[in-house]
C-alpha positions as CSV (number, residue, x, y, z in Angstrom):
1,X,22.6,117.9,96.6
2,X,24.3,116.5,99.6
3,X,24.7,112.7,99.9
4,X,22.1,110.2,102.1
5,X,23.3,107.8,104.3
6,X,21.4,105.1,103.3
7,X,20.1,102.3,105.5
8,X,20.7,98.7,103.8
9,X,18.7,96.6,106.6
10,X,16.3,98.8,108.9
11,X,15.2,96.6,111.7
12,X,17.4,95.1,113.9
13,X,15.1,92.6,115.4
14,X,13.1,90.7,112.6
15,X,9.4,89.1,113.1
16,X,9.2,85.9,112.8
17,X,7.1,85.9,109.8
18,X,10.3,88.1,107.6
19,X,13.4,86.1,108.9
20,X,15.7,85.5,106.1
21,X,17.8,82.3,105.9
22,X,20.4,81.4,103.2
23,X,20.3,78.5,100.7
24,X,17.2,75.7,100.8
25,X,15.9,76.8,104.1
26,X,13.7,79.8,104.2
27,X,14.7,83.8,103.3
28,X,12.7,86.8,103.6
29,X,10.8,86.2,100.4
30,X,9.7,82.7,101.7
31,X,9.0,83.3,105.2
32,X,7.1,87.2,104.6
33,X,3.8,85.4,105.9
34,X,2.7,82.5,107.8
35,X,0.0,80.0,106.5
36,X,-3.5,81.7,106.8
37,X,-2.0,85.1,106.5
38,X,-0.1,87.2,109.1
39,X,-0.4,90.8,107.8
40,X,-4.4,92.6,107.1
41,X,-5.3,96.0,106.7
42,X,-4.9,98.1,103.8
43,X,-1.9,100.3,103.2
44,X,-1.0,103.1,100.8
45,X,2.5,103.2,99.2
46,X,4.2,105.4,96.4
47,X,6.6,107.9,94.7
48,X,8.8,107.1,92.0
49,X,7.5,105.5,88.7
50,X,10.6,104.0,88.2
51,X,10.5,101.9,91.7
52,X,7.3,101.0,90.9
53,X,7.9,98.2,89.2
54,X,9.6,96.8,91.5
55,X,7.0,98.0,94.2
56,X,4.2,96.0,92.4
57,X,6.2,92.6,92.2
58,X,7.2,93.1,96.2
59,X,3.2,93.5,96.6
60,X,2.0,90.7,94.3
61,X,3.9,88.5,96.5
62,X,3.0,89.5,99.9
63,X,-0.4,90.0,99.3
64,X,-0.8,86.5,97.7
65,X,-0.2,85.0,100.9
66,X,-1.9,87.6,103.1
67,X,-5.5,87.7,101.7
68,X,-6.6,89.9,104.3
69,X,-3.9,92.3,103.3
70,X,-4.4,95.3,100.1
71,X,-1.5,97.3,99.6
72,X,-1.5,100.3,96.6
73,X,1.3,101.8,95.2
74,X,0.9,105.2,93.6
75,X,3.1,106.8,91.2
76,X,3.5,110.1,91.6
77,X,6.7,110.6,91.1
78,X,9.5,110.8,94.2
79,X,9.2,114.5,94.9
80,X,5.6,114.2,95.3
81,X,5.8,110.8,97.0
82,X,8.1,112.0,99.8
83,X,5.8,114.9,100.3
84,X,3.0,112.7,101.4
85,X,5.1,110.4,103.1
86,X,6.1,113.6,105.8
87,X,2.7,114.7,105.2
88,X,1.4,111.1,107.0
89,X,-0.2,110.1,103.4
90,X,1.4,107.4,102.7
91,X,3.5,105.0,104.8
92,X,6.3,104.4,102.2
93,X,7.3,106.2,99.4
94,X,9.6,104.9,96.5
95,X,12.8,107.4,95.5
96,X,14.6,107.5,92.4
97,X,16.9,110.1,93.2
98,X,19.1,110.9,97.2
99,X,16.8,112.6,99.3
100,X,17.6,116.0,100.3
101,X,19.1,117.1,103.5
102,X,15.8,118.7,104.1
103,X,13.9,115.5,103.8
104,X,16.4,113.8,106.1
105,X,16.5,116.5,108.9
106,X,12.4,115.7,108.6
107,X,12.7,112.1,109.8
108,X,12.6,110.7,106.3
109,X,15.2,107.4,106.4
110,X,16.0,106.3,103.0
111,X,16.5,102.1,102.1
112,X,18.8,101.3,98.8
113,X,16.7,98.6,97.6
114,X,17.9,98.5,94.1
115,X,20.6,100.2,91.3
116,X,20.1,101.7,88.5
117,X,21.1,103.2,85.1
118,X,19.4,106.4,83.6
119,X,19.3,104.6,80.1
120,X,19.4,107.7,77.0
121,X,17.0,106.7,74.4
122,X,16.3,108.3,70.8
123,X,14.1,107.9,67.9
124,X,15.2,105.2,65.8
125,X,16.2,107.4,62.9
126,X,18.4,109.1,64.7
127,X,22.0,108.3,63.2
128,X,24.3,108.7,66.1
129,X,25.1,105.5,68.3
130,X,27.4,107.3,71.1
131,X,27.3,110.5,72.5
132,X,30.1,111.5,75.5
133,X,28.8,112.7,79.1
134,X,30.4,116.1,78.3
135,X,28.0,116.3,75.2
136,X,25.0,114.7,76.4
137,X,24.6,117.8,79.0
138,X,25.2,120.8,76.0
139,X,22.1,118.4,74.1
140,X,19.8,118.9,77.5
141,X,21.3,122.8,77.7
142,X,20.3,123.6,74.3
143,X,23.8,124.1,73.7
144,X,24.0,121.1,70.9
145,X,20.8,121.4,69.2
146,X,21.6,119.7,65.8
147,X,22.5,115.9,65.0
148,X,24.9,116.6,62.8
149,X,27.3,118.3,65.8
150,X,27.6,115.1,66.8
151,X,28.2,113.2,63.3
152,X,25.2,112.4,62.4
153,X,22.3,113.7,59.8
154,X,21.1,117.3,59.6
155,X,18.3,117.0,61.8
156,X,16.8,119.2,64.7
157,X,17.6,117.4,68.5
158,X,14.0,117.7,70.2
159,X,13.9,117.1,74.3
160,X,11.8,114.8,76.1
161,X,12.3,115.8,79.5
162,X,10.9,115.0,82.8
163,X,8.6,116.9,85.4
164,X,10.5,118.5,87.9
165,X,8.6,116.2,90.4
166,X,10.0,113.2,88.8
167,X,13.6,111.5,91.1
168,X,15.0,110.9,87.6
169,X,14.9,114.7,86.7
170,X,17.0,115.2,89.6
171,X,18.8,112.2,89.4
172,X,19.8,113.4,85.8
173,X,20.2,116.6,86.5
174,X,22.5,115.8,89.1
175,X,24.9,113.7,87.4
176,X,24.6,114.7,83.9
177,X,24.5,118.3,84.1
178,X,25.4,119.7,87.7
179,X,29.0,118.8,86.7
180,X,29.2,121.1,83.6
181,X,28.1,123.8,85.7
182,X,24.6,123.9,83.5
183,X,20.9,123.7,83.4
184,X,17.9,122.2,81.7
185,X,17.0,124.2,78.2
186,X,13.7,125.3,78.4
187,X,12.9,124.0,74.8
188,X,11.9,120.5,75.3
189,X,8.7,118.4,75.7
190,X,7.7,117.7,79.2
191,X,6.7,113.9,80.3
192,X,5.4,112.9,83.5
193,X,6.5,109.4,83.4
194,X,9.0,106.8,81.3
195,X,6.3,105.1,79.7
196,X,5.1,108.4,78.1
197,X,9.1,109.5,77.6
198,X,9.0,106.2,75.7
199,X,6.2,107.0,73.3
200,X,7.1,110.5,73.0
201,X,10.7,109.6,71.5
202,X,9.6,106.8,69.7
203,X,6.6,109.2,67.3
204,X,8.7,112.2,67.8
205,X,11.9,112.9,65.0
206,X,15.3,113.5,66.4
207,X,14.0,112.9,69.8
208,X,16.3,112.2,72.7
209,X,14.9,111.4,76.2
210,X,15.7,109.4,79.4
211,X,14.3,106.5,81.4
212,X,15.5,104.0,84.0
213,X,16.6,100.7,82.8
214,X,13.6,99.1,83.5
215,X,12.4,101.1,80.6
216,X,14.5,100.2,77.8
217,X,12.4,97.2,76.7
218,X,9.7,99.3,76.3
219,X,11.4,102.2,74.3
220,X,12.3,99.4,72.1
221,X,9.5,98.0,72.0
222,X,7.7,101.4,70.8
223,X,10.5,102.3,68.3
224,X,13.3,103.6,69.6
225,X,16.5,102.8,70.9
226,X,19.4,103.8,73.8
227,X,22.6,105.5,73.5
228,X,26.2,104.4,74.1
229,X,27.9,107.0,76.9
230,X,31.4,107.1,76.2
231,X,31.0,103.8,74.5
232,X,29.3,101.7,77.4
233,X,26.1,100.7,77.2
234,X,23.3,101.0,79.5
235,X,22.9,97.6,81.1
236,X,22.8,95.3,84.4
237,X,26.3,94.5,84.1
238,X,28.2,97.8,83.8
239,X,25.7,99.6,86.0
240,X,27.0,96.8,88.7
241,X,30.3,97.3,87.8
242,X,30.1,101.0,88.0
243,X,31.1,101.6,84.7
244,X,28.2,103.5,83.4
245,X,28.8,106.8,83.7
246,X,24.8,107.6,84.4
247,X,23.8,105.3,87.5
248,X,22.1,106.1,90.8
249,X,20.3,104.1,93.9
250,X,16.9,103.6,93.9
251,X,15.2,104.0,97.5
252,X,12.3,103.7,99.6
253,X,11.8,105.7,102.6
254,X,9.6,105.6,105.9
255,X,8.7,108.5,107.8
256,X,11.4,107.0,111.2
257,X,13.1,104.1,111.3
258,X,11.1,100.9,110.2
259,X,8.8,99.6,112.7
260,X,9.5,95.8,113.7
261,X,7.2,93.3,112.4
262,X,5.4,96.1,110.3
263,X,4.4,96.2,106.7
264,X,6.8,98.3,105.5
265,X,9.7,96.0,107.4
266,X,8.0,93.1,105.2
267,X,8.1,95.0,102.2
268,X,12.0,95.8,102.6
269,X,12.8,92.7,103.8
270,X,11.7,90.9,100.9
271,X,13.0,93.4,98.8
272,X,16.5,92.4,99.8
273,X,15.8,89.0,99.9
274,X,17.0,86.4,97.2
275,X,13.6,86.3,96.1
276,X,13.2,90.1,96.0
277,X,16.2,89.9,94.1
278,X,14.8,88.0,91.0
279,X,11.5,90.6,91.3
280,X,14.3,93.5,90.9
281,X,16.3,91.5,87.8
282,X,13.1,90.8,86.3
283,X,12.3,94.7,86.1
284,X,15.3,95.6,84.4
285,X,17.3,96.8,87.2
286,X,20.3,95.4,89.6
287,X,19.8,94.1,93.1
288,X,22.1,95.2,95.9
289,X,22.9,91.3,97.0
């Protein structure tokens, strides 16, 4: 999968109403609308579950101040998100994953609005703490298919995996396992989302799975619990640091450049805005700024 170039601020000429300004005075977050509401009309956004989170904090807060304004964000996953965003369904789609050379060539232009770490989560009886990179793509080749290859009990290593639809399939897929020359086993349990990755590793014994880092809480939460890598943890701090050997962007994309003083420029803007930045924290993941 070739590399995006990725677009960090789209428009180059800001409205009024999404100016950012530094310290006390007003940032994108602040300024997004002006009393009374600048932005109406409804809007249809989505893609990626794991952006959603995000999405719907970015949303709460414009919306709040633009009454006349409804925004949805559907999560269909980024393959099928970026699909309807050529397709003219939506007007911006969420991406957990590069987009293809095919999608850019199509007009797509990608926006890093967050960072991320594919978090590896297991049932909490599993008895190994630490798997290496090297080892965690034989588990999701069916090459390793026992615990106790890896130290731990004699117990059967079931798969949660993802949809193929899903931007951390590819993501993982392209880190994990494109490396060792590899591909998916067959033998695993298919989940269209992390929340349901989640409950299918925590009530299934010897499970494994993966979920962005937004997701950890909730694996916890449900009764499970993440892997080290190669003895680093999945967290804010070394996926900032780049030492977390599973980590990836997470996008949005418009179908052409962002219009100025549109929606979707709003919706980026505070994104990346010091505001945008605690809605992206809050979900578990790491802001760009």
């Amino acid at each position: 999968m070739k590399a995006v170039k990725t677009m960090m601020c789209a428009a180059a000429v800001l409205s009024a109403a999404v100016c950012a300004f530094a310290g006390g005075t007003k940032d994108a977050a602040a300024s997004s609308a002006k009393q009374g509401g600048t932005y109406s009309g409804s809007y249809t956004f989505g893609g990626s579950t794991t952006v959603q989170p995000i999405a719907n904090g970015i949303i709460e807060a414009l919306t709040a101040v633009n009454p006349d304004l409804k925004i949805s964000y559907e999560g269909v996953g980024s393959g099928t998100g970026l699909k309807q965003l050529s397709a003219g369904t939506l007007s911006l789609a969420g991406s957990s994953r590069d987009l293809k050379q095919s999608e850019l060539d199509g007009g797509l232009v990608p926006t890093v609005i967050a960072k991320d770490g594919i978090a590896i989560v297991v049932n909490k009886d599993v008895s190994v703490a630490n798997v290496s990179k090297a080892d965690l793509a034989k588990i999701f080749s069916g090459e390793i298919t026992n615990w106790n290859s890896l130290g731990g009990k004699d117990e059967q290593i079931r798969l949660i995996n993802r949809d193929e639809a899903s931007g951390t399939y590819a993501s993982f897929k392209e880190i994990v396992l494109d490396p060792a020359k590899t591909e998916f086993s067959k033998n695993a349990i298919v989940a269209k989302e992390n929340g349901e990755v989640a409950a299918k590793v925590a009530s299934t014994p010897g499970a494994i799975g993966y979920v962005g880092l937004g997701f950890v809480g909730e694996i916890t939460k449900a009764g499970g619990k993440s892997l080290l890598i190669d003895g680093i943890e999945a967290s804010s701090k070394t996926v900032l640091a780049g030492t977390y050997p599973v980590s990836r962007a997470l996008y949005v994309a418009t179908k052409g450049p962002i219009a100025a003083g549109s929606v979707e420029e709003a919706f980026v803007n505070y994104a990346l805005s010091a505001r945008g930045s605690v809605i992206v924290s809050d979900a578990g993941f790491v802001p760009v700024k």
